[in-house]
N, C-alpha and C positions, 0 to 999 in steps of 0.2 A: 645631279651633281651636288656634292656638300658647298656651303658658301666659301669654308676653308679653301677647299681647290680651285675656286674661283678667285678668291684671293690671291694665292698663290700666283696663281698667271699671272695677275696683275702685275704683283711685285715684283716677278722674274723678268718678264718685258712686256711692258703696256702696248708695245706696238703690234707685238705678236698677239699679242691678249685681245684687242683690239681688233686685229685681222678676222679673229676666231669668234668672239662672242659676240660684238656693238652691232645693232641690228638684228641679232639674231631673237628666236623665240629661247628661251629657258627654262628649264624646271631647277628649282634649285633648294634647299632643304637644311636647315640649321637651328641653331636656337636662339629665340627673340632675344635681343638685348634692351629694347628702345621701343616704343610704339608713341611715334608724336605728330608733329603737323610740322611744316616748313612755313616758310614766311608767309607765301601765298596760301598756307591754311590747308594744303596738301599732304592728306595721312601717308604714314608711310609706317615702318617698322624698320630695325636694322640688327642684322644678323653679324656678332662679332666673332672670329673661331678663335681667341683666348685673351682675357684680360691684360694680357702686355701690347697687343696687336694694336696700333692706330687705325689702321684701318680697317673697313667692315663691307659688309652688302647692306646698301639701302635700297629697300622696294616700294616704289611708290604706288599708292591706290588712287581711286577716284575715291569722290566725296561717298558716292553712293554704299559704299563699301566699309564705313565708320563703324555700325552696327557690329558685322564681324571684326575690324580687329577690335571695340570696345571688348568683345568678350575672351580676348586673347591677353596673356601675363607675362612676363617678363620668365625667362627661363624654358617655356612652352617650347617644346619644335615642331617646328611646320615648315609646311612646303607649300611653294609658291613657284604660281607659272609668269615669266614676263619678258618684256622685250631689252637685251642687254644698251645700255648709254654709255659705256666707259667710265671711266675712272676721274672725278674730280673731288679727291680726300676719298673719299667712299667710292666703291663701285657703285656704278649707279644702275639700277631697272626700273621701269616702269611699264604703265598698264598692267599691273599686277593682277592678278587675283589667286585666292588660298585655294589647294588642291585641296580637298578631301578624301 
């Protein structure tokens, strides 16, 4: 799925969204917007589907996993597999990793 349409559910009904995705595995597919670290130092990247939009997909990595996104650019689309978390500002996945 595009990050867009994942978006979208969110925004329509996070309950529904929720029922469908959190917990789930996902493949999901967009362009980087962000590649940074959270407070606890946890890479991640976030997929926004338009510059007016607040909200985005963020995909969290392990540490071990820095090497590839250091080699990834802002604009780049990639697909990433991961486990959906719900929506807190961002949709949130984690145990990411980059599909090839």
């Amino acid at each position: 799925m595009e990050a867009e349409e994942l978006v979208q559910a969110y925004t329509a009904n996070e309950v529904a969204a929720d029922q469908r995705y959190k917990g789930k595995l996902l493949e999901v597919s967009g362009t980087v917007d962000i590649i940074g670290k959270d407070i606890l130092n946890t890479p991640y990247i976030t997929f926004r589907p338009d510059k007016t939009s607040f909200t985005g997909v963020q995909a969290m990595f392990s540490k071990g996993d820095e090497d590839q996104l250091a080699a990834l650019k802002k604009g780049d689309q990639v697909r990433v597999k991961c486990r959906g978390r719900g929506k807190m500002m961002n949709v949130l996945m984690d145990s990411c990793a980059l599909v090839r």
